[in-house]
N, C-alpha and C positions, 0 to 999 in steps of 0.2 A: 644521207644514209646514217652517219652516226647518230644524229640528232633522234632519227627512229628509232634504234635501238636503245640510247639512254632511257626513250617513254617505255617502250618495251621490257625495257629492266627494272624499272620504277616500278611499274604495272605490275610485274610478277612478281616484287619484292615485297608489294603494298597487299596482292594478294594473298599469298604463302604466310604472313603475319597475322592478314586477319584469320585465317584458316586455321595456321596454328592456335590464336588465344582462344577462339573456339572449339577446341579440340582439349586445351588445358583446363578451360572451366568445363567441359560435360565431362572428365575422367574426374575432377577435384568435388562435381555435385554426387558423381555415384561414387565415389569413397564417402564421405560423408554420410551419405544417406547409407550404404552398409553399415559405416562406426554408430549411427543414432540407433539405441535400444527401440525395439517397441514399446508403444504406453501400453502402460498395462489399467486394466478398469478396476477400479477398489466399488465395491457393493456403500451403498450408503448403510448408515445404522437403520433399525428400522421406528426404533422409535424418534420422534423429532427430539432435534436439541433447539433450545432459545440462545440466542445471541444475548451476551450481556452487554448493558452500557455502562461503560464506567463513567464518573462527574469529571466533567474538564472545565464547566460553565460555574461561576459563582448562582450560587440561589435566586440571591437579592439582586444584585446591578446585571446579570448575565453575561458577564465579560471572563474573560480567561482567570482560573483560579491561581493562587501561589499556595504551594504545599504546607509552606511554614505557619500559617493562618487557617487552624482547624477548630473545630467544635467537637464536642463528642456529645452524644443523644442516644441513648436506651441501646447502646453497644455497636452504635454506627457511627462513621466519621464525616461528616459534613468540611468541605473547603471552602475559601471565602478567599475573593482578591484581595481585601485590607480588613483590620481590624473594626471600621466601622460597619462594614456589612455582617460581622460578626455579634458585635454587640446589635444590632435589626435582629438577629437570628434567633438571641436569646430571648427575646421580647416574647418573640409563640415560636419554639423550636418544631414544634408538632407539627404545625402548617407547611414550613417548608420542607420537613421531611416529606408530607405527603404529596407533597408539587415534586418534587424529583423522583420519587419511585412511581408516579401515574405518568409520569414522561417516558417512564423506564430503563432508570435509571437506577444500579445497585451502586450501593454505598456501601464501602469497605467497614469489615468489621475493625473493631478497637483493638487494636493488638493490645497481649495480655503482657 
């Protein structure tokens, strides 16, 4: 007889828990969802905008640029991993100008 009733106490102990934490999480999801504003819908512009790229790629070798290794060209700034891709660069500056902006790529003007 006790031995029943310890299962019996178990059993509605085990019950009453899980009943409770699912009672805790559906009051905790509709507070929540009361404190979440509505989205609100913003209108696109109407006319299109273009995404700009900016250069992260060296020209010459295509590996990651370093900032301190620049060129400047007809008021643009061209980056270069090292010094030897720089000195490729000046050779025909004009060519790889036109390889990076047909990629679509802007290239920062020269600060004044």
């Amino acid at each position: 007889m006790y031995r029943r009733n310890v299962r019996f106490v178990t059993a509605l102990t085990i019950a009453v828990l899980i009943l409770g934490s699912l009672a805790v999480c559906g009051c905790r999801k509709r507070e929540t969802a009361q404190k979440t504003p509505a989205p609100t819908t913003k209108k696109m512009p109407a006319t299109p905008t273009t995404a700009t790229m900016v250069q992260t790629t060296c020209p010459i070798e295509g590996t990651k640029i370093d900032k301190s290794v620049y060129a400047d060209y007809q008021g643009k700034r061209v980056y270069f991993c090292c010094a030897a891709c720089k000195d490729k660069f000046n050779a025909d500056p004009a060519k790889y100008v036109k390889q990076l902006e047909d990629k679509g790529i802007t290239l920062e003007k020269v600060p004044k």
